[in-house]
N, CA, C and O atoms as CSV, one atom per row, in Angstrom:
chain,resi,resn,atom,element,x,y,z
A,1,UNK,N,N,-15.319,9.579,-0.568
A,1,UNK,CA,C,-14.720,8.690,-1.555
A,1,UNK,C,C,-13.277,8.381,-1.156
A,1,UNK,O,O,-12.645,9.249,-0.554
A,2,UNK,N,N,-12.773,7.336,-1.416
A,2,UNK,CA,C,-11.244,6.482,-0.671
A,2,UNK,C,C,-10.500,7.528,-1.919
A,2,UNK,O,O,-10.985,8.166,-2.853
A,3,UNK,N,N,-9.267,7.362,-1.473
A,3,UNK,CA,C,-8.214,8.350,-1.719
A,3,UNK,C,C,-7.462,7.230,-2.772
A,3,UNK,O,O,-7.474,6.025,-2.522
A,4,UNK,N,N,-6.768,7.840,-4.057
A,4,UNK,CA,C,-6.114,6.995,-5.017
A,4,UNK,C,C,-4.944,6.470,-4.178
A,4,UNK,O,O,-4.301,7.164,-3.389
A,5,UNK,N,N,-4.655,4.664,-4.529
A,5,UNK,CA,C,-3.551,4.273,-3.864
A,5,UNK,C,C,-3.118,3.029,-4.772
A,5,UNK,O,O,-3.823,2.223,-5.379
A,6,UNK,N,N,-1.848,3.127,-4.676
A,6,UNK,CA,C,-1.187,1.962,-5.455
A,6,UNK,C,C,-1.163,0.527,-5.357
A,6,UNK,O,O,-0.551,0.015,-4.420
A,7,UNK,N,N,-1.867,-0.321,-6.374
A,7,UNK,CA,C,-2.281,-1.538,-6.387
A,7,UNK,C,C,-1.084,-2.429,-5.766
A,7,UNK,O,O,0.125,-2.284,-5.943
A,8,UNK,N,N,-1.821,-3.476,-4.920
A,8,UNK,CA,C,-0.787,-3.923,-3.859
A,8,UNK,C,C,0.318,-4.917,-4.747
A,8,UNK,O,O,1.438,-5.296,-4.405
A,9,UNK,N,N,-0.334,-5.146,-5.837
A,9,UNK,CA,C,1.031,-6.544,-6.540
A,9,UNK,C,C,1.182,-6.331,-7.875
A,9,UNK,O,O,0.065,-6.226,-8.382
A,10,UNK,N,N,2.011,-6.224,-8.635
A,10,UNK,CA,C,2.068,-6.555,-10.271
A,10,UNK,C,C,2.512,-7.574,-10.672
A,10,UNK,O,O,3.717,-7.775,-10.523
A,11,UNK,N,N,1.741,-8.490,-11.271
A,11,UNK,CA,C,2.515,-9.722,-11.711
A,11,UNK,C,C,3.144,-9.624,-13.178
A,11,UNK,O,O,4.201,-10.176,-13.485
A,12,UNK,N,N,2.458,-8.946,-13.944
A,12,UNK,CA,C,2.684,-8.929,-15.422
A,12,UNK,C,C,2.319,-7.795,-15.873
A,12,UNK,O,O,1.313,-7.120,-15.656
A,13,UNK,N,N,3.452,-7.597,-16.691
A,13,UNK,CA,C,3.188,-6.269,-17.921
A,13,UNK,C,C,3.975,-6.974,-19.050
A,13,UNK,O,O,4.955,-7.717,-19.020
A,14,UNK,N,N,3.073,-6.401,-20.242
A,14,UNK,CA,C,3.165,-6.085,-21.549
A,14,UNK,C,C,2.833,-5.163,-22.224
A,14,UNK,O,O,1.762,-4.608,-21.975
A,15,UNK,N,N,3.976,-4.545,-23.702
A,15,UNK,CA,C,3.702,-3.466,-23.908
A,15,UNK,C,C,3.537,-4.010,-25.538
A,15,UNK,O,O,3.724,-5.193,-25.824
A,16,UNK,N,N,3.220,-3.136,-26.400
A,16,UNK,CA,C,3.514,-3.142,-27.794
A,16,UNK,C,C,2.863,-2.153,-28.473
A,16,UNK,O,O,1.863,-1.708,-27.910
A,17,UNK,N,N,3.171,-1.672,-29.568
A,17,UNK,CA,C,2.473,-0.383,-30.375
A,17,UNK,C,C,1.469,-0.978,-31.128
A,17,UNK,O,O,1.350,-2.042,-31.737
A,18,UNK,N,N,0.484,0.421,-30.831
A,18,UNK,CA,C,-0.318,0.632,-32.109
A,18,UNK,C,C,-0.765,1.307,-33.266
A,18,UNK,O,O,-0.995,2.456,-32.888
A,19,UNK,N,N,-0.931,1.246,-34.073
A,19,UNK,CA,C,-1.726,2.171,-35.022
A,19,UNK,C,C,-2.234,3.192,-34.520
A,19,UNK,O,O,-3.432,2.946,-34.384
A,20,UNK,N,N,-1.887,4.740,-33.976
A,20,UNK,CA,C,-2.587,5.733,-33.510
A,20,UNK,C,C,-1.944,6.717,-34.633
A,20,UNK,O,O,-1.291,6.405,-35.629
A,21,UNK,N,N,-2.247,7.728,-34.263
A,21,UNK,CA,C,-1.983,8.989,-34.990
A,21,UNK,C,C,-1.707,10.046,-34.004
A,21,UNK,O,O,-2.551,10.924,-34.188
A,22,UNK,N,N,-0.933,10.363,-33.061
A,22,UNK,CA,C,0.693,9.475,-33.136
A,22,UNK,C,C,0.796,8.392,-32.797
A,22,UNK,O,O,-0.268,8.150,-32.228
A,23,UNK,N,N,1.558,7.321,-32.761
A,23,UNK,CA,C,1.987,6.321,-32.239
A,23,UNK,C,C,0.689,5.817,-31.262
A,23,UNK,O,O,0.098,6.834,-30.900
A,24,UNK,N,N,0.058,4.626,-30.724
A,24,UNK,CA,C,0.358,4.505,-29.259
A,24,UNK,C,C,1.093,3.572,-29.062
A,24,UNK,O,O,1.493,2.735,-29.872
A,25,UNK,N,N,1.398,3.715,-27.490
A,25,UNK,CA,C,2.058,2.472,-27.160
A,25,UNK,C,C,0.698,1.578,-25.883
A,25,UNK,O,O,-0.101,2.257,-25.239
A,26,UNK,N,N,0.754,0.094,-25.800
A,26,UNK,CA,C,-0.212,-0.427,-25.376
A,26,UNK,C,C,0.328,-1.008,-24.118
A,26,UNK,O,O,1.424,-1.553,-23.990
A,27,UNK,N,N,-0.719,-0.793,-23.062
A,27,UNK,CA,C,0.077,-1.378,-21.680
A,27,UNK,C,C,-1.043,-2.181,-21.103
A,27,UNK,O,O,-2.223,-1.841,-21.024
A,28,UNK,N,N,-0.508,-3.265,-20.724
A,28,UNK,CA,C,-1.396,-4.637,-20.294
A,28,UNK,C,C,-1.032,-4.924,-18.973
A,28,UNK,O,O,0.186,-5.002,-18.815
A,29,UNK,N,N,-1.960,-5.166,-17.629
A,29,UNK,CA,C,-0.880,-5.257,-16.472
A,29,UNK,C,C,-1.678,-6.172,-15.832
A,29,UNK,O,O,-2.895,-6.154,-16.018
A,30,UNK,N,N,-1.191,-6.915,-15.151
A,30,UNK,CA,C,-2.122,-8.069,-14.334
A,30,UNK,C,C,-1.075,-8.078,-12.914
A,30,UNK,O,O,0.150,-7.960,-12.965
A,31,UNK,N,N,-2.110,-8.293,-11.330
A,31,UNK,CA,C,-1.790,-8.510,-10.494
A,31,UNK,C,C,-2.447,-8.706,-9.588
A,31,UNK,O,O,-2.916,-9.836,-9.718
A,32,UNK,N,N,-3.015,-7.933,-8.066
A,32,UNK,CA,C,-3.342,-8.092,-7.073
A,32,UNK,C,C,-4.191,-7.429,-6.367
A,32,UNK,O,O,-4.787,-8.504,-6.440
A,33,UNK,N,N,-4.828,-6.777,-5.779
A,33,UNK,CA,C,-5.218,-6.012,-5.195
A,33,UNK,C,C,-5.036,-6.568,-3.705
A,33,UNK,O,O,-5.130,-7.779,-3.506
A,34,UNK,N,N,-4.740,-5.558,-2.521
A,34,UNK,CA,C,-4.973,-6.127,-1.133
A,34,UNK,C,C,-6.940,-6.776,-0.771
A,34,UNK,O,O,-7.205,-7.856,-0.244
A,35,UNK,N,N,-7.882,-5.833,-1.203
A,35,UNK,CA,C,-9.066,-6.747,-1.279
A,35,UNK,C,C,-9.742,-6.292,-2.591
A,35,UNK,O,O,-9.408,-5.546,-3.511
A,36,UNK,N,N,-10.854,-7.059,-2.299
A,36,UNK,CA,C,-11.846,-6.942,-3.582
A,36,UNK,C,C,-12.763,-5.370,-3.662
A,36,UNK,O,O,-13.035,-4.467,-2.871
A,37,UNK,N,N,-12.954,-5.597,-4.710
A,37,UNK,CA,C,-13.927,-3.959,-5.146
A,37,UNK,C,C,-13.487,-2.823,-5.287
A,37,UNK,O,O,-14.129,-1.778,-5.181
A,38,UNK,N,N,-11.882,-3.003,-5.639
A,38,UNK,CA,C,-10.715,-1.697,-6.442
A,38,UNK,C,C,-11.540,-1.602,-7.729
A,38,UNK,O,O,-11.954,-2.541,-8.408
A,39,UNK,N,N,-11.770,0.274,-8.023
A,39,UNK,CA,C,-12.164,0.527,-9.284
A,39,UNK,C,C,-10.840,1.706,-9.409
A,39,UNK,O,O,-9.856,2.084,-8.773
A,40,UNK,N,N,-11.503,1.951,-10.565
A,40,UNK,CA,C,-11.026,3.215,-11.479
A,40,UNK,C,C,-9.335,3.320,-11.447
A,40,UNK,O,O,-8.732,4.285,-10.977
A,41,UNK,N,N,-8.567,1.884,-12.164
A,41,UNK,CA,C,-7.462,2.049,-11.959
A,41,UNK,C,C,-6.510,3.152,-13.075
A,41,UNK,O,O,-7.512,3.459,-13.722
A,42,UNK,N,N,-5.518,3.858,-13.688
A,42,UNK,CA,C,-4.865,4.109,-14.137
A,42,UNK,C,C,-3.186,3.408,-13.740
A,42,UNK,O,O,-2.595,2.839,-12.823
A,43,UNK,N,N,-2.998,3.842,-14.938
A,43,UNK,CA,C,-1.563,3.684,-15.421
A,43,UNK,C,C,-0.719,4.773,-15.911
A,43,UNK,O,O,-0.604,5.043,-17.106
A,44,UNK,N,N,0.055,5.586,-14.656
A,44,UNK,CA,C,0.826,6.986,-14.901
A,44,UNK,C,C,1.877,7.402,-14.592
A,44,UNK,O,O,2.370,7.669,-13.496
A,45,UNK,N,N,2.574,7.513,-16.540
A,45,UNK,CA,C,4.228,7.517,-16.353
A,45,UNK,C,C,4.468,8.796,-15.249
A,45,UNK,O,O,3.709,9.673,-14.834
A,46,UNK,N,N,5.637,8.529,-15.027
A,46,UNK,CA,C,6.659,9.374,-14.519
A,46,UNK,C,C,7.011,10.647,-15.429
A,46,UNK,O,O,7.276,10.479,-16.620
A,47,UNK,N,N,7.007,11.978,-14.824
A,47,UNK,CA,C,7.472,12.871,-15.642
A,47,UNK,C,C,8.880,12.889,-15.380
A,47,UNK,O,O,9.405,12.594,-14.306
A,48,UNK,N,N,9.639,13.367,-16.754
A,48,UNK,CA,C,10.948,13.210,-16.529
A,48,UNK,C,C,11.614,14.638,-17.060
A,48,UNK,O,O,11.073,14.835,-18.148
A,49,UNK,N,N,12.559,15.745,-16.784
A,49,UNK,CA,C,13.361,15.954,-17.425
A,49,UNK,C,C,14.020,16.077,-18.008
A,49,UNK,O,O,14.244,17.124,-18.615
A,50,UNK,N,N,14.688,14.957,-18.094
A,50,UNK,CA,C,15.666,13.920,-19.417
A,50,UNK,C,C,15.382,12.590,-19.286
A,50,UNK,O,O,15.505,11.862,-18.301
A,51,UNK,N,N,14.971,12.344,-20.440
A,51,UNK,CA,C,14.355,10.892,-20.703
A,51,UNK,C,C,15.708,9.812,-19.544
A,51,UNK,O,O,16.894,10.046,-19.314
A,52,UNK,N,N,14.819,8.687,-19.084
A,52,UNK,CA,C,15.944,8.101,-18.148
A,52,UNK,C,C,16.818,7.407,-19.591
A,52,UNK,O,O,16.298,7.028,-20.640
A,53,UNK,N,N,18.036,7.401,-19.285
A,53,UNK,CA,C,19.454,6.543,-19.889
A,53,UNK,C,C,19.324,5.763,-20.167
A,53,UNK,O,O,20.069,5.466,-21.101
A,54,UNK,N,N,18.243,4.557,-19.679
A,54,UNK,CA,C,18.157,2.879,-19.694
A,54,UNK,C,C,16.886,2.667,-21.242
A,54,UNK,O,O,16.539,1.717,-21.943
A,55,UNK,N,N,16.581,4.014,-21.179
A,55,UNK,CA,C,15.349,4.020,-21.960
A,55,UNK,C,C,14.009,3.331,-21.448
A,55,UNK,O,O,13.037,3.091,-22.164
A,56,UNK,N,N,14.127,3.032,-19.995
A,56,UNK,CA,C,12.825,1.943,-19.234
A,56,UNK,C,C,12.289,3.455,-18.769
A,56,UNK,O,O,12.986,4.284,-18.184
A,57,UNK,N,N,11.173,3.590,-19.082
A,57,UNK,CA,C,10.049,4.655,-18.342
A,57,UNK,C,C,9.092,3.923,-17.275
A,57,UNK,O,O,8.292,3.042,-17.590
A,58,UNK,N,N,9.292,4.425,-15.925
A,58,UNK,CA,C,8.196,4.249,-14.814
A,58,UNK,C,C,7.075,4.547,-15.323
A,58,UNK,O,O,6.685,5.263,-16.245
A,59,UNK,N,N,6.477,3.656,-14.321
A,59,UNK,CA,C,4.675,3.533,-14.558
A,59,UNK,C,C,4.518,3.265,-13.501
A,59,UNK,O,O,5.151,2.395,-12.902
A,60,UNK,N,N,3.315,4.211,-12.873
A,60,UNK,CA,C,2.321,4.119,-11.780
A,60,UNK,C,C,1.139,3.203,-11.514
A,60,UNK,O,O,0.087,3.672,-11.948
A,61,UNK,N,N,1.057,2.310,-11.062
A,61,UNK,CA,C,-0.296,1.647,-11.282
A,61,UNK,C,C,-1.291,1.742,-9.835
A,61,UNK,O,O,-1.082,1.139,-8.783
A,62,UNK,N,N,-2.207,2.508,-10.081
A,62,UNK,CA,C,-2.803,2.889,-8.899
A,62,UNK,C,C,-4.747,2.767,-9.195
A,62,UNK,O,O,-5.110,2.629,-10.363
A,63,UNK,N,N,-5.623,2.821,-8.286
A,63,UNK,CA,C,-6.560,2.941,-8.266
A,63,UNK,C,C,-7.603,2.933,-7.324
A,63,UNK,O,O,-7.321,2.457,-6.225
A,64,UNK,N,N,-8.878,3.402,-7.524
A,64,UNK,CA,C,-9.398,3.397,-6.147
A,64,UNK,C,C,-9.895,2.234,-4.993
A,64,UNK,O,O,-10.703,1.411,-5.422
A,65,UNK,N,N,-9.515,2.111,-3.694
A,65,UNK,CA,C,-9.687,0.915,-2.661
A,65,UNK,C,C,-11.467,1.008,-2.533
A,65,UNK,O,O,-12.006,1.972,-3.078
A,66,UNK,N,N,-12.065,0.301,-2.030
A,66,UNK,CA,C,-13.598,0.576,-2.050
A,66,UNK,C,C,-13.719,1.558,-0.570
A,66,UNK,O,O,-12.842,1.838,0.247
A,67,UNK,N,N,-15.028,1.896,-0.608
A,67,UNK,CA,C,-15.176,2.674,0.608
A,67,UNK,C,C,-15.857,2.106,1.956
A,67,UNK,O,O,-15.980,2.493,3.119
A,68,UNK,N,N,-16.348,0.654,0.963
A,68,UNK,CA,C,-17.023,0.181,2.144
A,68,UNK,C,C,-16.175,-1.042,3.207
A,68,UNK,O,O,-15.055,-1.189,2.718
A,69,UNK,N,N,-16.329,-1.905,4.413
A,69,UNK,CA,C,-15.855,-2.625,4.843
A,69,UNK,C,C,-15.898,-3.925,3.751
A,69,UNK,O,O,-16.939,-4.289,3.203
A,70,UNK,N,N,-14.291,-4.689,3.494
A,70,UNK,CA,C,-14.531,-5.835,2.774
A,70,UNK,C,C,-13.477,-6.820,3.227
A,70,UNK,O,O,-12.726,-6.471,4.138
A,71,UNK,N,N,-13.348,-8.017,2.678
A,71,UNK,CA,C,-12.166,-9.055,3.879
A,71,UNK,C,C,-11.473,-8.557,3.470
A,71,UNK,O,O,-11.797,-7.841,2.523
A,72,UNK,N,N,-9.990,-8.595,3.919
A,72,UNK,CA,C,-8.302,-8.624,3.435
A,72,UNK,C,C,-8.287,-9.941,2.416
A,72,UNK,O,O,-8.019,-11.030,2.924
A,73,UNK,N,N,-8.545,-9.874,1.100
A,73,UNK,CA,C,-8.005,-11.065,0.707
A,73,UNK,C,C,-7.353,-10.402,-0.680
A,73,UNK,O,O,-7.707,-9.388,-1.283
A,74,UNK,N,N,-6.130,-11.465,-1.006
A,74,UNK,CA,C,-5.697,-10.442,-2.249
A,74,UNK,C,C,-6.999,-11.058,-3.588
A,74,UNK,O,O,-7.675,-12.071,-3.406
A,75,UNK,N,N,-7.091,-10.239,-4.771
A,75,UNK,CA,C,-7.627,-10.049,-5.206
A,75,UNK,C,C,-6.928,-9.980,-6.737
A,75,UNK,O,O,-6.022,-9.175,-6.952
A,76,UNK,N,N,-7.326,-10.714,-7.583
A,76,UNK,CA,C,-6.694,-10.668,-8.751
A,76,UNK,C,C,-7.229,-9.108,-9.613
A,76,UNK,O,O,-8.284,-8.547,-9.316
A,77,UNK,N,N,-6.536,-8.734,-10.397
A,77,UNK,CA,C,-6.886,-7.472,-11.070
A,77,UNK,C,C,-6.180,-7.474,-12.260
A,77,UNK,O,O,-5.057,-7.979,-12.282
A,78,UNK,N,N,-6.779,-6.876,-13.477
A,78,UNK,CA,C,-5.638,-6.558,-14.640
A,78,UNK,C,C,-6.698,-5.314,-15.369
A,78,UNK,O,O,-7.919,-5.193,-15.272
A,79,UNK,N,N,-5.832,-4.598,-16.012
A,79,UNK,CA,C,-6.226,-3.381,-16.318
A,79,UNK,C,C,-5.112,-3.061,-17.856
A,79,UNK,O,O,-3.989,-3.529,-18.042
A,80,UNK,N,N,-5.854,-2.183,-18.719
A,80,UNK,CA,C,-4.809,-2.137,-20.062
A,80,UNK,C,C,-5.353,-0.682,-20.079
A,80,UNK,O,O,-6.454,-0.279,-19.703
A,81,UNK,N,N,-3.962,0.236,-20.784
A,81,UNK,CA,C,-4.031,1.381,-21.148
A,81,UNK,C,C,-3.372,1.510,-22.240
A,81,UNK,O,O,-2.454,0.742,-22.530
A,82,UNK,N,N,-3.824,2.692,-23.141
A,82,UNK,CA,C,-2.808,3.131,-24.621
A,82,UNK,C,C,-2.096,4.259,-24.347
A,82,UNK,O,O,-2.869,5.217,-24.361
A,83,UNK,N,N,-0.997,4.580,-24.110
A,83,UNK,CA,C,-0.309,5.664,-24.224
A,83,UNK,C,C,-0.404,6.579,-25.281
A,83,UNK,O,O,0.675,6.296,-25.801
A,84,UNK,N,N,-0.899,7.524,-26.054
A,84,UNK,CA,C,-0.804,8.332,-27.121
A,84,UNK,C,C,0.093,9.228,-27.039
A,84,UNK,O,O,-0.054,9.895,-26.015
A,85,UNK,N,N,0.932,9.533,-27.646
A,85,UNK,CA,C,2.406,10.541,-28.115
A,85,UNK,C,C,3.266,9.751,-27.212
A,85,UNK,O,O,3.689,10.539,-26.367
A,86,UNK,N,N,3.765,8.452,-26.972
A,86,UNK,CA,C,5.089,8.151,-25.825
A,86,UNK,C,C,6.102,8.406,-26.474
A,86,UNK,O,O,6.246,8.465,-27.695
A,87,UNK,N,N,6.943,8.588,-25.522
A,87,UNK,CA,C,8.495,8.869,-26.468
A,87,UNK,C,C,8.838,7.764,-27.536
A,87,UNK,O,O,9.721,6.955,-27.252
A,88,UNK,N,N,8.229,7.687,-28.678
A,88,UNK,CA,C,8.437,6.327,-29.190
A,88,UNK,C,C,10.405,6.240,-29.647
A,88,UNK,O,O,11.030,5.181,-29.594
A,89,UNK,N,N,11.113,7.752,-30.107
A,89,UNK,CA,C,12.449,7.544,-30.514
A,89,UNK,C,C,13.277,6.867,-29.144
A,89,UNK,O,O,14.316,6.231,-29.321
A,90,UNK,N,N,12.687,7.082,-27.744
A,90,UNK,CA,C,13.798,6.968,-26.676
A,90,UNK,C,C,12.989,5.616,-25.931
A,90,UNK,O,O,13.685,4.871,-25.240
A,91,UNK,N,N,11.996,5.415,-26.034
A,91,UNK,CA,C,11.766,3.859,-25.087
A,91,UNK,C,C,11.966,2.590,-25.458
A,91,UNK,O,O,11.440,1.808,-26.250
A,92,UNK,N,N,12.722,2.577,-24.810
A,92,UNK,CA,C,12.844,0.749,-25.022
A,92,UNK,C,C,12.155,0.230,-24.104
A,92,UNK,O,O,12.778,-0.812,-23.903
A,93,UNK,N,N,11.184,0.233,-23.310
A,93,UNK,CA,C,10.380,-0.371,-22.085
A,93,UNK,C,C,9.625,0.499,-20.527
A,93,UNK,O,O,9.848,1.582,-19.985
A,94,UNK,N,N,8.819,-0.477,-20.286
A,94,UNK,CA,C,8.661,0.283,-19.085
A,94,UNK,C,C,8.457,-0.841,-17.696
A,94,UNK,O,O,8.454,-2.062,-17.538
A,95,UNK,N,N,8.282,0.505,-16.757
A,95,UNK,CA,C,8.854,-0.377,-15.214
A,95,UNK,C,C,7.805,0.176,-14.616
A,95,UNK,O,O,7.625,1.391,-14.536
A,96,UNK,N,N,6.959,-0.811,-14.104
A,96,UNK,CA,C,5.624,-0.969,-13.434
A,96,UNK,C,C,5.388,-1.187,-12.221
A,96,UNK,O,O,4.959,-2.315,-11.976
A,97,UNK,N,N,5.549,-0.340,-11.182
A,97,UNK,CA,C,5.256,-0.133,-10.391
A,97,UNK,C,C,4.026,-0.469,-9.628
A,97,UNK,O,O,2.948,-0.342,-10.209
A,98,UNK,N,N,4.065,-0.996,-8.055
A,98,UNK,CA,C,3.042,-1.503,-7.120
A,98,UNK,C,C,3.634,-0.551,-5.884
A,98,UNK,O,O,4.581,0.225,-5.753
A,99,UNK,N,N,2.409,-1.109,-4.948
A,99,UNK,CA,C,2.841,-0.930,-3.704
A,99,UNK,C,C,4.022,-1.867,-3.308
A,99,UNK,O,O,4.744,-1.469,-2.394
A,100,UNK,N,N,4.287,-3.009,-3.863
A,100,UNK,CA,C,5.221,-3.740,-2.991
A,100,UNK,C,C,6.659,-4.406,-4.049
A,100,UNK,O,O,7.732,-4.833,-3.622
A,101,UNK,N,N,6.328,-4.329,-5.116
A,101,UNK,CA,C,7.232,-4.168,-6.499
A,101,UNK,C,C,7.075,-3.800,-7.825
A,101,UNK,O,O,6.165,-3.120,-8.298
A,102,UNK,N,N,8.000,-4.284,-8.377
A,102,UNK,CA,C,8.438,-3.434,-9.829
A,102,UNK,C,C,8.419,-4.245,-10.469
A,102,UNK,O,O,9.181,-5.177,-10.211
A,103,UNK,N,N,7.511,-4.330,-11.683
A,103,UNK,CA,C,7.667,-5.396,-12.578
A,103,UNK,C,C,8.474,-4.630,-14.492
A,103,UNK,O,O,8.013,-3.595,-14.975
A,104,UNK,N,N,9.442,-5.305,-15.081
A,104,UNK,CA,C,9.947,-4.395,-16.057
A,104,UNK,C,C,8.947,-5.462,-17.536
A,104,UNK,O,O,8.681,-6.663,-17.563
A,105,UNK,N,N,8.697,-4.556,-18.376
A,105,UNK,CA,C,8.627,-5.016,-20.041
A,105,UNK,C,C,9.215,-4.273,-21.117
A,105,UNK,O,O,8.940,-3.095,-21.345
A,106,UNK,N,N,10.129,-5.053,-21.865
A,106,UNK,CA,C,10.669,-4.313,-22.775
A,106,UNK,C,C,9.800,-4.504,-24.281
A,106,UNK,O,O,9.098,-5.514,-24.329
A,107,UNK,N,N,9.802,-3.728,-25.338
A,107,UNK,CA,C,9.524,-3.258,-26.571
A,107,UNK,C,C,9.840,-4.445,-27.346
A,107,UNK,O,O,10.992,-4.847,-27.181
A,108,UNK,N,N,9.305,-4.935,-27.940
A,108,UNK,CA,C,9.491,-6.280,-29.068
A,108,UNK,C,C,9.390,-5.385,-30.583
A,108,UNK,O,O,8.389,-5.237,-31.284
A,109,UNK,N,N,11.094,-4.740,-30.865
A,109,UNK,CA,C,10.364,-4.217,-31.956
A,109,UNK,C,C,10.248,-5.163,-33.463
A,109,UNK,O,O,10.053,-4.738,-34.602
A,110,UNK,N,N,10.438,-6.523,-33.012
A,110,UNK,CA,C,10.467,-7.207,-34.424
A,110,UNK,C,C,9.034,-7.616,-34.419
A,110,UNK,O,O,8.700,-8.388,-35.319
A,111,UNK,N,N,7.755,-7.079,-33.214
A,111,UNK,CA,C,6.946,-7.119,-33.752
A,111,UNK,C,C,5.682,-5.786,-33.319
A,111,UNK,O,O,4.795,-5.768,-32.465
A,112,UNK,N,N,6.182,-4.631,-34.499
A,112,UNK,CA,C,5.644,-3.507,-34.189
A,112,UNK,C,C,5.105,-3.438,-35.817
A,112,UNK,O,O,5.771,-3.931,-36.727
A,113,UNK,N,N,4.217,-2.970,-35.967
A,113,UNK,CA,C,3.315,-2.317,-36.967
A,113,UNK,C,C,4.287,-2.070,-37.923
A,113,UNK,O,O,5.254,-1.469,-37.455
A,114,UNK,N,N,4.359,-2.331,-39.108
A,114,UNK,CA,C,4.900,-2.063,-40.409
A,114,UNK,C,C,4.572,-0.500,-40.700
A,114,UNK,O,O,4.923,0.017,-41.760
């Protein structure tokens, strides 16, 4: 089985909360793959020590390459995850990570769950 590796492009992230018990927070990501037939992607913050200063938390976006031979062509992909317990007092956003850049989304809190 191919070894987990980080999706080659991020074009877009969005975040916003939901109704969980605790909190979640919701992550939406659209981009690239180097070819076709990437499965089993995740989305995985950064552990931190002290929450970062900026309040932007890293995100990993990675998943599996196929095992079999396929062309080099990029490959559109989007994938959504819920965070359950995120630091909801310290984030203001997060920074989404590829193999080849960083895409940032910040917190819209004028439109978060009453």
């Amino acid at each position: 089985m191919a070894e987990r590796r980080a999706i080659y492009r991020v074009d877009e992230a969005r975040i916003w909360t939901v109704k969980t018990n605790p909190l979640g927070l919701s992550i939406a990501v659209a981009g690239a793959a180097s070819t076709p037939k990437w499965s089993e992607f995740e989305l995985t913050p950064a552990v931190y020590v002290m929450p970062p200063a900026d309040g932007i938390y890293d995100i990993f976006w990675t998943g599996l390459p196929p095992d079999e031979i396929v062309p080099e062509v990029l490959t559109p992909v989007e994938f959504a995850w819920t965070w359950i317990g995120f630091p909801e007092t310290h984030l203001k956003g997060v920074r989404v990570h590829s193999d080849t850049n960083v895409v940032e989304a910040l917190l819209d809190h004028s439109r978060e769950p009453a």
